[in-house]
C-alpha positions as a LaTeX table, in Angstrom:
\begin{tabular}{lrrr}
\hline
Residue & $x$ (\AA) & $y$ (\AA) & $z$ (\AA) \\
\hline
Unk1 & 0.00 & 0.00 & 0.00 \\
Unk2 & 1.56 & 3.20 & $-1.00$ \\
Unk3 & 1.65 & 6.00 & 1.61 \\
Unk4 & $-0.34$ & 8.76 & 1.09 \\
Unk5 & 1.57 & 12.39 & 0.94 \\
Unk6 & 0.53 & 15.08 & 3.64 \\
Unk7 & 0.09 & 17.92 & 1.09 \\
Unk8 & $-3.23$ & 19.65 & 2.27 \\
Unk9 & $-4.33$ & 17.17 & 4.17 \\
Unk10 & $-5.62$ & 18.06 & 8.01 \\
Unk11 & $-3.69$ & 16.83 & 10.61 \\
Unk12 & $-4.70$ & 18.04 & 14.46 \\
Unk13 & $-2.84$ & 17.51 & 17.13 \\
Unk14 & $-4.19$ & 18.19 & 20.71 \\
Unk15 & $-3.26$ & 18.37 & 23.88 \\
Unk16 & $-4.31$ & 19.53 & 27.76 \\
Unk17 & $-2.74$ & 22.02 & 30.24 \\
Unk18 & 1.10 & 21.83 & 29.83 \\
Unk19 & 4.02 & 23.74 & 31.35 \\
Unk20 & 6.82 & 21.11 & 29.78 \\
Unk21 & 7.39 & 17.78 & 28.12 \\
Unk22 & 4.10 & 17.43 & 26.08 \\
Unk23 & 3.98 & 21.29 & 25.36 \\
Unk24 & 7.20 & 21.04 & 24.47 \\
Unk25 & 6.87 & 17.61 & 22.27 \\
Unk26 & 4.32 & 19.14 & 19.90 \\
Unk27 & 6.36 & 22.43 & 19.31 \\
Unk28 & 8.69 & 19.97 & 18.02 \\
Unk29 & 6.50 & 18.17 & 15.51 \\
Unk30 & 4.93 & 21.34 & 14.44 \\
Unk31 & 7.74 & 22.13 & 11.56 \\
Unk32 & 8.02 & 18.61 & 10.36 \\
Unk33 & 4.18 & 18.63 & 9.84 \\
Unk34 & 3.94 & 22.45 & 8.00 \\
Unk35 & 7.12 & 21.08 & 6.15 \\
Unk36 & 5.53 & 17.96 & 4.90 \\
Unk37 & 2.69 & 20.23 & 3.70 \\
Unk38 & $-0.01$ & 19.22 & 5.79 \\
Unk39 & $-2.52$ & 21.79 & 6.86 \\
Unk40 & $-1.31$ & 21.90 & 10.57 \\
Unk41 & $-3.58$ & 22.48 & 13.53 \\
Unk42 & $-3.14$ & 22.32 & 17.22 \\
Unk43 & $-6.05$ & 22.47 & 19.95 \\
Unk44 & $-5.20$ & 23.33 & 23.64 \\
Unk45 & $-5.26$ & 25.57 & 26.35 \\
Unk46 & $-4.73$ & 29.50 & 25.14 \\
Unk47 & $-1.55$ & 29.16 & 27.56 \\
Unk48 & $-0.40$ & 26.68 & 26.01 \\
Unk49 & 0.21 & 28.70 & 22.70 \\
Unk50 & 1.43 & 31.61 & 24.43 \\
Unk51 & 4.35 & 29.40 & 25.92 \\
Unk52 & 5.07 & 27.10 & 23.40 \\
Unk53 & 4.39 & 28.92 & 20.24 \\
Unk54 & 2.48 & 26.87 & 18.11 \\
Unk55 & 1.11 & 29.38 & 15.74 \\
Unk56 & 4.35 & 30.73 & 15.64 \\
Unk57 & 5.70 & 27.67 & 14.03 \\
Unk58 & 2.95 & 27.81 & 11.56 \\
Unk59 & 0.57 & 26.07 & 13.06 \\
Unk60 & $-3.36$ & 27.01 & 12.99 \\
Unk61 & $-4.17$ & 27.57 & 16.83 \\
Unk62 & $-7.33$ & 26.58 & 18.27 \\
Unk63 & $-8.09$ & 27.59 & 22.04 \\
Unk64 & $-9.58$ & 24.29 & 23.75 \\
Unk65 & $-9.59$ & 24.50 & 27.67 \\
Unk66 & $-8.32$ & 21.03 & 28.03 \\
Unk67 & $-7.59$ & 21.12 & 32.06 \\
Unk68 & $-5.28$ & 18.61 & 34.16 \\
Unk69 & $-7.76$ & 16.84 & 36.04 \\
Unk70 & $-11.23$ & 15.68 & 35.14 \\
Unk71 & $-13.84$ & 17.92 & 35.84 \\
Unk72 & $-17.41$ & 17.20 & 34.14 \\
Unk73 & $-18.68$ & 20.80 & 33.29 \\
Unk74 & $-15.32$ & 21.72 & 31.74 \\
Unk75 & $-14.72$ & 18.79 & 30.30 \\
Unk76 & $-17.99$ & 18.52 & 28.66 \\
Unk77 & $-17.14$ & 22.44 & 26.91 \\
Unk78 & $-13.96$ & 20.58 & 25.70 \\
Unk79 & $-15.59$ & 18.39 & 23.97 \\
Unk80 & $-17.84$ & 20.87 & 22.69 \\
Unk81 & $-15.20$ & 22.88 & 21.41 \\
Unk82 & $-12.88$ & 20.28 & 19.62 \\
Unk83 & $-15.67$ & 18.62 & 18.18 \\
Unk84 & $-16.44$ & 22.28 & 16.56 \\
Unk85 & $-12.49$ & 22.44 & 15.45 \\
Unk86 & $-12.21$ & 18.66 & 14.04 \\
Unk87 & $-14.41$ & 19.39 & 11.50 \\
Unk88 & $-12.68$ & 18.16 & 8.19 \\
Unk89 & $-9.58$ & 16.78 & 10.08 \\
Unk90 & $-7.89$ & 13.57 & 8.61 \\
Unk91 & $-5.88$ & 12.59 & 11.60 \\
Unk92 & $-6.02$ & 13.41 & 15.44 \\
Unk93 & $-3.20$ & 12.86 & 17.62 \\
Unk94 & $-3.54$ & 13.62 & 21.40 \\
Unk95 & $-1.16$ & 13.89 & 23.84 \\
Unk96 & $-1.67$ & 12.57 & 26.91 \\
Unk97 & $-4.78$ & 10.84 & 28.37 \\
Unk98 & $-6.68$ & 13.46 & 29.29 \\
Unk99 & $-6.15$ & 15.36 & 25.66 \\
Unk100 & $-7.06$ & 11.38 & 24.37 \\
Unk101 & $-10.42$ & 11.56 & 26.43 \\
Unk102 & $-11.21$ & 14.97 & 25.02 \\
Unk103 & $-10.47$ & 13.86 & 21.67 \\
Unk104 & $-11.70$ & 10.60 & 21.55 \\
Unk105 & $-15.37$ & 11.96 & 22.88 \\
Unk106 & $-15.30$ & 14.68 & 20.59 \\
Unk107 & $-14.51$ & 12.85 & 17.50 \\
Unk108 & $-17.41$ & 9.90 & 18.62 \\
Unk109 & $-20.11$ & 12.60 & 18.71 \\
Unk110 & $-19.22$ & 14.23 & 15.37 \\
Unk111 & $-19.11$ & 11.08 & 13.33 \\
Unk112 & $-15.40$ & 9.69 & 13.84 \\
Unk113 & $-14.00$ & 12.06 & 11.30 \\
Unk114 & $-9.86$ & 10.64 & 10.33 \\
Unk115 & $-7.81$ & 8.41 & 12.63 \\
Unk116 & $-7.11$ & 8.88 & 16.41 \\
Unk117 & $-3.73$ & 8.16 & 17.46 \\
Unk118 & $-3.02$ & 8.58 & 21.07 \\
Unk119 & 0.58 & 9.54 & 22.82 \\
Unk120 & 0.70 & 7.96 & 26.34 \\
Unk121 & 3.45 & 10.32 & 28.06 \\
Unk122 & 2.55 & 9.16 & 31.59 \\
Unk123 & 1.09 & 6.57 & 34.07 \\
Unk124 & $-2.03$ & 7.33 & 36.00 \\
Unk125 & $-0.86$ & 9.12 & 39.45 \\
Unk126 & $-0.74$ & 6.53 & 42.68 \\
Unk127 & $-3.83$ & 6.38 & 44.63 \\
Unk128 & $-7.00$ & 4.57 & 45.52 \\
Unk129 & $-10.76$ & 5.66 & 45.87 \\
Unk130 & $-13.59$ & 6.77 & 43.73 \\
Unk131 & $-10.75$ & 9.01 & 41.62 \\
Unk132 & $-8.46$ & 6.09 & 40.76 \\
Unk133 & $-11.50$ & 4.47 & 39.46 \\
Unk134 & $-12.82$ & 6.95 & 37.13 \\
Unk135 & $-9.02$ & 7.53 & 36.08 \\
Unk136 & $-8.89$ & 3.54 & 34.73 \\
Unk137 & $-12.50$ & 3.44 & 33.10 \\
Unk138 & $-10.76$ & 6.54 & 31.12 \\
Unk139 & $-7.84$ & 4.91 & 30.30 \\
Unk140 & $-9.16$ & 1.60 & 28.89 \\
Unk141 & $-11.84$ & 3.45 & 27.08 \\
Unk142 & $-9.37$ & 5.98 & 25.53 \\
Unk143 & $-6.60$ & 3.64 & 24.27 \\
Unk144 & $-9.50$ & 1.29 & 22.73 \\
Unk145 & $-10.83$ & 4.26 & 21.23 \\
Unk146 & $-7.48$ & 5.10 & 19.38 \\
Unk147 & $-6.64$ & 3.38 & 15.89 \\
Unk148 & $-3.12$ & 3.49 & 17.61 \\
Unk149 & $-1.65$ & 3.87 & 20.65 \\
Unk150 & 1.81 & 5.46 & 20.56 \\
Unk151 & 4.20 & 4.72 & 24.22 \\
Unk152 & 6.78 & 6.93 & 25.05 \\
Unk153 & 8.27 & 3.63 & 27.20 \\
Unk154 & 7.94 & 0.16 & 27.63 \\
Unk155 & 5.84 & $-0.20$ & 30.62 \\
Unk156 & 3.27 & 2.17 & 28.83 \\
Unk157 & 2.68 & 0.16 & 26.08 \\
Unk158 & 2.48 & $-2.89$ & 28.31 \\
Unk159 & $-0.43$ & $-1.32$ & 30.10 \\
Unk160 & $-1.75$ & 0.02 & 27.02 \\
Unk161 & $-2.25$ & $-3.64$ & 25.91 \\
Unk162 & $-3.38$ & $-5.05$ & 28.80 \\
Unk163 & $-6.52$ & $-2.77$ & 28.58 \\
Unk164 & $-7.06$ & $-4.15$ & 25.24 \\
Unk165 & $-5.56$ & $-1.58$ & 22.38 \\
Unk166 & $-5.67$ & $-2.34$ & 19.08 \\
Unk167 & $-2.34$ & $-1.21$ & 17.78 \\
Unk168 & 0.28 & $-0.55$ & 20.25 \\
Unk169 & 3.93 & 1.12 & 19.46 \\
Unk170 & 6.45 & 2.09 & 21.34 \\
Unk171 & 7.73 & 5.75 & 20.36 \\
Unk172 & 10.24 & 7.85 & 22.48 \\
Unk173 & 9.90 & 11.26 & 23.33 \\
Unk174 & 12.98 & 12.95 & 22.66 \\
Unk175 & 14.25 & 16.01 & 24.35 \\
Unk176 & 15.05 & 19.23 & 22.80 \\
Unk177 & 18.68 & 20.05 & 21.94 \\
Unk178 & 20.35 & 21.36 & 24.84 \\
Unk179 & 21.56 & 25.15 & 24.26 \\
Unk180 & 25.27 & 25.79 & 25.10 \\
Unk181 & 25.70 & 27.26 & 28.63 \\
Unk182 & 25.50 & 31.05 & 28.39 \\
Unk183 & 28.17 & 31.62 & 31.47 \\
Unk184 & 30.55 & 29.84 & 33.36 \\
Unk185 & 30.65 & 27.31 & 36.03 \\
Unk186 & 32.46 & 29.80 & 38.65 \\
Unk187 & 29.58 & 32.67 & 36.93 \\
Unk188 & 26.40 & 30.65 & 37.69 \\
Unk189 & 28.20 & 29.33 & 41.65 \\
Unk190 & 28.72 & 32.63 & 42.57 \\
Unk191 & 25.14 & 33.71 & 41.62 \\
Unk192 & 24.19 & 30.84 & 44.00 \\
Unk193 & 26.74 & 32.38 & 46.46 \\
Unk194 & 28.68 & 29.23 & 46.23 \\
Unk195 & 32.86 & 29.27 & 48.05 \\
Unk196 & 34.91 & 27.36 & 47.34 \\
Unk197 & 34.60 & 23.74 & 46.54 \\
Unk198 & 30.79 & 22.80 & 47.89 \\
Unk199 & 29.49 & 20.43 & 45.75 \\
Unk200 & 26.59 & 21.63 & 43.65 \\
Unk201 & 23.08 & 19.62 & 43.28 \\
Unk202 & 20.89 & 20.02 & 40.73 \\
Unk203 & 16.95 & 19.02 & 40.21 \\
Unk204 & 14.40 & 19.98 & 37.26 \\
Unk205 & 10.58 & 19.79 & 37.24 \\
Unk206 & 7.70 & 20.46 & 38.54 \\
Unk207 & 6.75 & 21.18 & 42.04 \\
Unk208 & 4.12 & 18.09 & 42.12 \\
Unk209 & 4.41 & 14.81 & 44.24 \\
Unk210 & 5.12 & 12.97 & 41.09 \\
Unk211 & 8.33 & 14.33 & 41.63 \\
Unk212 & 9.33 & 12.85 & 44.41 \\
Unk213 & 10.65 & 16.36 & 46.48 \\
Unk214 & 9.15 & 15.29 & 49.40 \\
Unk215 & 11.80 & 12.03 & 49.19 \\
Unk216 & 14.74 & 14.80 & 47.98 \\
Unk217 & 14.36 & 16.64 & 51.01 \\
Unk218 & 14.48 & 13.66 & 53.15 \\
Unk219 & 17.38 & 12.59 & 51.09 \\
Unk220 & 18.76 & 16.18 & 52.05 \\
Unk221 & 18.36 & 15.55 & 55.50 \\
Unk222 & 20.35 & 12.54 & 55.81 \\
Unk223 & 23.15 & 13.63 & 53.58 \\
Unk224 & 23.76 & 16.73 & 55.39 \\
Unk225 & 24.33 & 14.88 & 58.54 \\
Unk226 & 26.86 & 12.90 & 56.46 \\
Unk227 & 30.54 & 13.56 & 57.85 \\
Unk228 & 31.53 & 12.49 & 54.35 \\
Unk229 & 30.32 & 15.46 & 53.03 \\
Unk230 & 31.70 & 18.60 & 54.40 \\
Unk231 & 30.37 & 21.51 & 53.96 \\
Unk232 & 27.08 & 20.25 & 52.87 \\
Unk233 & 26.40 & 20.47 & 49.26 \\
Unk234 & 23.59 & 22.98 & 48.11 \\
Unk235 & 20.41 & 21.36 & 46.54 \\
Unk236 & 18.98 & 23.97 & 43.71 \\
Unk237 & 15.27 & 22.76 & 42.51 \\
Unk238 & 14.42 & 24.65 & 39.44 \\
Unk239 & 10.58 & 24.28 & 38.60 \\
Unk240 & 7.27 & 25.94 & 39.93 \\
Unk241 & 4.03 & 24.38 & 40.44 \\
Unk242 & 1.66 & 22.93 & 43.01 \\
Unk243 & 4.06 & 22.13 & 46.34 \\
Unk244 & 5.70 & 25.51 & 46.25 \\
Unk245 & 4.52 & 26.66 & 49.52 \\
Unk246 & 5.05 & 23.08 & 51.06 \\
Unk247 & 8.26 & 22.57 & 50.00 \\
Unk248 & 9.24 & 25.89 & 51.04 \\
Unk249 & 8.13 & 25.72 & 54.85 \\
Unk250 & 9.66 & 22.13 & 54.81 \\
Unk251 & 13.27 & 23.82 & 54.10 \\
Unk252 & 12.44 & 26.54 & 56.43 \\
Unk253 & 11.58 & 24.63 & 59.20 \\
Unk254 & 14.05 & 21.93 & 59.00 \\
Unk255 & 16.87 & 24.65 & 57.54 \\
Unk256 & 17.64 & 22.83 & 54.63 \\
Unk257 & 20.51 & 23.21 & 52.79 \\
Unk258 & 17.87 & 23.84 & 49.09 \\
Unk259 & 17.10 & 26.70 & 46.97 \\
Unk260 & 14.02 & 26.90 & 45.36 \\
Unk261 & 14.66 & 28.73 & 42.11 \\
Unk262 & 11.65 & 28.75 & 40.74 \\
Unk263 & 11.00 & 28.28 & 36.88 \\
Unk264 & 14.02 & 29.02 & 35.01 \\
Unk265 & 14.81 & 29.48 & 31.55 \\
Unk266 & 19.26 & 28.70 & 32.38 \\
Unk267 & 18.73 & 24.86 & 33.09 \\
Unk268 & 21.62 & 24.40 & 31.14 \\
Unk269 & 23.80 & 27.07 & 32.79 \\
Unk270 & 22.82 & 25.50 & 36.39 \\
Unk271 & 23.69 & 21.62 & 34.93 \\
Unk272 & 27.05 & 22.43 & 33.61 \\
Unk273 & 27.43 & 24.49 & 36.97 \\
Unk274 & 26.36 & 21.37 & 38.79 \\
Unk275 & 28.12 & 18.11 & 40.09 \\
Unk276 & 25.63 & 16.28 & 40.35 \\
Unk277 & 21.96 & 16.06 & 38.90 \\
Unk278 & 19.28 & 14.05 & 41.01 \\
Unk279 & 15.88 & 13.15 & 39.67 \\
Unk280 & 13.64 & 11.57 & 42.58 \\
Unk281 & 10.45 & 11.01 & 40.26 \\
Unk282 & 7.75 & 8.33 & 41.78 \\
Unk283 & 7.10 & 7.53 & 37.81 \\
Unk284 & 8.91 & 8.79 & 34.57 \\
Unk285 & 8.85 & 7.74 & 30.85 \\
Unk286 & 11.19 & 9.66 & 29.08 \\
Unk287 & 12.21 & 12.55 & 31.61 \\
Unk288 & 13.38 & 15.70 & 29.85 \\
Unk289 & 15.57 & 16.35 & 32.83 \\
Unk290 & 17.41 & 13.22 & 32.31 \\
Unk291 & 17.90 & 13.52 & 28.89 \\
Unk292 & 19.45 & 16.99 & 29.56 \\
Unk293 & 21.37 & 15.64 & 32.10 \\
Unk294 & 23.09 & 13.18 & 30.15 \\
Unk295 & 23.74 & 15.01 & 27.55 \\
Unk296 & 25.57 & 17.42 & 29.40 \\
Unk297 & 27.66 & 15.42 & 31.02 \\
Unk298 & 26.45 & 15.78 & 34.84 \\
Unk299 & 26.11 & 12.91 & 37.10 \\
Unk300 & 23.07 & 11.38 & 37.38 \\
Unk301 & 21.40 & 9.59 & 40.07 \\
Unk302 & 17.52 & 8.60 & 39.34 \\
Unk303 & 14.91 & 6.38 & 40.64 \\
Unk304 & 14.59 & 3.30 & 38.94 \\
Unk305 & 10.92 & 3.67 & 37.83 \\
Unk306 & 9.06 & 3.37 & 34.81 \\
Unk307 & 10.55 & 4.11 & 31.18 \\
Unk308 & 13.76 & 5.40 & 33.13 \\
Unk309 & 15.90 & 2.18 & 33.60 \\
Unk310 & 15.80 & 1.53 & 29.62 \\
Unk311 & 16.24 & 5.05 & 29.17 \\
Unk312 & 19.39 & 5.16 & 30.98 \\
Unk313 & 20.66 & 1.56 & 31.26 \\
Unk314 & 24.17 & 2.08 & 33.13 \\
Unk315 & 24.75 & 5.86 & 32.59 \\
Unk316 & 23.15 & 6.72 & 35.66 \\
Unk317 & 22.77 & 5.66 & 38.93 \\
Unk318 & 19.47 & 3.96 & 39.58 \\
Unk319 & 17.53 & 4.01 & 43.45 \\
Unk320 & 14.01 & 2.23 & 44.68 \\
Unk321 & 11.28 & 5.00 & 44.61 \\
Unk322 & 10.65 & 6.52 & 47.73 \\
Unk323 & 13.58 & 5.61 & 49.40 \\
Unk324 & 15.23 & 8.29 & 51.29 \\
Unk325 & 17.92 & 6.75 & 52.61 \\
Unk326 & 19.07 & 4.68 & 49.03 \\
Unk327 & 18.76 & 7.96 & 47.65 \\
Unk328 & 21.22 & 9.87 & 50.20 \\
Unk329 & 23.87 & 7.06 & 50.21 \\
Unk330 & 24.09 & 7.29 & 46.00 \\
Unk331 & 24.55 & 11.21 & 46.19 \\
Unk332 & 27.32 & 10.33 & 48.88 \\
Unk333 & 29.29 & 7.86 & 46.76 \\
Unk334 & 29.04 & 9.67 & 43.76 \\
Unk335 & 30.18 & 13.34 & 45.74 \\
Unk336 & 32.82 & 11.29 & 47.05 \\
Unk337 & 34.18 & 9.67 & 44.10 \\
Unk338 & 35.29 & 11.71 & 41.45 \\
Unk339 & 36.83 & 8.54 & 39.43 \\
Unk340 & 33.05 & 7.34 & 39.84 \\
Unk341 & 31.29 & 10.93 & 39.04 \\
Unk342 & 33.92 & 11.45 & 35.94 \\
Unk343 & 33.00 & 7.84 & 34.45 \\
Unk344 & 29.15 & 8.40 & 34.86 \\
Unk345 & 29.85 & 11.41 & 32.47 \\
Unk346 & 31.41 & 9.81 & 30.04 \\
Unk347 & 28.88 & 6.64 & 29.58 \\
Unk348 & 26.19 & 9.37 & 29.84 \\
Unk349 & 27.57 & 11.13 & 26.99 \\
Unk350 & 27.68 & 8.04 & 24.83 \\
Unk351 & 24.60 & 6.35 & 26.00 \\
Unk352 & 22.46 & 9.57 & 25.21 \\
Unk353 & 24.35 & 9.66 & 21.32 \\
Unk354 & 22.45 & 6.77 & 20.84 \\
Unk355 & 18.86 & 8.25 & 21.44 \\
Unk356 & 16.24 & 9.50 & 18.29 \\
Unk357 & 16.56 & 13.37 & 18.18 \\
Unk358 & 13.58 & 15.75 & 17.68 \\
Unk359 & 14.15 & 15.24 & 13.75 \\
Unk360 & 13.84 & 11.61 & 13.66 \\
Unk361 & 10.68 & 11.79 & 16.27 \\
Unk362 & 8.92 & 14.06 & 14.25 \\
Unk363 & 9.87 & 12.28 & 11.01 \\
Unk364 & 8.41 & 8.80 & 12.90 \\
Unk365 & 5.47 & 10.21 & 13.25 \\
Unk366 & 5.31 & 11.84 & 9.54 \\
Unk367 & 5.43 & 8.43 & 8.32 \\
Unk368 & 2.43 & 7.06 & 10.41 \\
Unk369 & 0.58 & 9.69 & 9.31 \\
Unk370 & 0.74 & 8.99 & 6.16 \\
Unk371 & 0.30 & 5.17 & 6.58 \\
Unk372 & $-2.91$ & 5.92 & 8.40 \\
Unk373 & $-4.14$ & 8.03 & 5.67 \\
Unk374 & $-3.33$ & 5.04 & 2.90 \\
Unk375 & $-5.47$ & 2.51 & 5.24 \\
Unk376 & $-8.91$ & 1.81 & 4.27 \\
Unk377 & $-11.65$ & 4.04 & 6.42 \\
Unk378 & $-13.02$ & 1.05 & 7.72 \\
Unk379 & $-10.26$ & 0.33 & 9.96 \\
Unk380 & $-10.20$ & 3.86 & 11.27 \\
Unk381 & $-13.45$ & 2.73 & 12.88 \\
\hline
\end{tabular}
């Protein structure tokens, strides 16, 4: 079967409230699309386009309040609204469950107008109850609703399989090239008011217990009291969002040595500045933070959780979730062993070389597109 080219044809792409990886993905694919000819539209939060830029990149922007978390009355004016801006698409892609929900409601109630594909960036968040219930009913209903199912790791499209998708793949999110550092190591330490040789630690993301801060700061704790470590190295957490104020009073209260920066736009001044980057995630796919990590060059120690351990394989060094002390103990050895902290550099350097870049993502997904459009409109059913 011949694949079909994009010229004119309507491709959507849609996704929910985003401050970073999925925002950030579909800027990416944005150029390939417009350069493949396709008439390019994206649906999404009005934010959204105002951070990321989609109509900028030559995409046709349509404002869809897609929020984070389900909630019935704005939900249902989602739907309203992207069923109103499908009309004539040939393919739908969402991003994320929640955009997939949106999409895949919308596109029932208007006919089933193109294919669905659906991008599963995350797992559903831990918890029990009513909530976690609702979440899973959404989830199987979603991916069964898509004509495929796109993982960004391996555990993802396990899942996705399990609840009974049709056509699962497994397709990595890949990070955005890392800008050169602007200044210099000694520049960005003596911002931080850094003397001397303290050790420098390094986190990215967002303020939400996802993230695992709750465990850093415990992690803190413990290391501090380490006599291995003397003076103390300072923890920098770069990222806004939901446990701002908690996180705060925790390293007031306990007088942590952490700096919350806030969101910054310098992540790569702060991890060549750093000498070590820690990523204390509950659940990950692809992390953007460890992708920019390794690429850089800077330590990494990570919980071993989700898409991350096949991500990383032995670049990195690799914790149980949750666990405070495991966590404190690999920040130690890696502090304390330059031999150790130099060789995690180098295999992080090499093992990220071998990852897809932006280019060959968006050119994946090019090519489904237009094997979906060559498939016969009964299987887009």
């Amino acid at each position: 079967m011949a694949e079909q080219p994009l010229l004119d044809r309507r491709v959507t792409e849609v996704l929910a409230t985003s401050t970073g990886g999925v925002g950030t993905h579909v800027r990416s694919l944005v150029p390939a699309l417009v350069a493949a000819g396709a008439r390019t539209q994206v649906c999404g939060p009005r934010a959204t386009d105002e951070l990321f830029g989609f109509s900028a990149r030559g995409a046709d922007f349509d404002a869809v309040e897609i929020s984070a978390g389900l909630d019935p009355i704005s939900d249902a004016r989602a739907v309203a609204a992207l069923r109103r801006a499908l009309a004539g698409t040939e393919i739908v892609h969402a991003h994320g469950l929640r955009a997939g929900l949106v999409a895949a409601t919308a596109r029932r109630l208007a006919g089933g107008p193109g294919a669905l594909v659906l991008t599963l960036h995350n797992a559903l968040p831990d918890g029990g109850g009513l909530r976690r219930r609702v979440l899973e009913r959404a989830e199987r209903a979603t991916v069964r609703a898509a004509d495929v199912v796109l993982a960004a790791s391996s555990d993802l499209a396990d899942n996705a399989r399990a609840l009974g998708a049709r056509d699962v793949r497994l397709a990595p999110v890949s990070a955005p090239p890392l800008p050169p550092a602007s200044r210099t190591r000694d520049e960005v330490r003596e911002e931080l008011g850094l003397v001397d040789d303290r050790a420098l630690v390094v986190a990215v993301g967002r303020l939400h217990p996802q993230k695992g801060y709750d465990v850093l700061l415990d992690a803190v704790a413990r290391w501090s009291a380490d006599q291995r470590l003397r003076p103390a190295p300072l923890v920098v957490v770069a990222g806004d969002g939901p446990l701002q104020d908690e996180l705060a009073a925790r390293v007031r209260d306990d007088a942590l040595p952490v700096r919350l920066l806030g969101r910054r736009a310098d992540v790569a001044d702060l991890l060549a500045a750093a000498d070590l980057c820690v990523l204390p995630s509950r659940w990950e796919a692809r992390s953007l933070t460890a992708q920019e990590a390794l690429r850089s060059g800077t330590p990494l120690v990570a919980t071993r959780t989700g898409g991350l351990p096949e991500l990383l394989g032995d670049a990195a060094e690799l914790v149980p979730v949750g666990d405070a002390a495991a966590l404190a103990e690999a920040v130690v050895r890696v502090l304390c062993d330059s031999a150790l902290a130099a060789d995690l550099a180098v295999r992080g350097r090499a093992q990220a070389a071998g990852w897809p870049d932006e280019e060959a993502t968006a050119a994946q997904l090019v090519a489904l597109y237009r094997e979906l459009l060559a498939a016969p409109p009964r299987s887009r059913s």
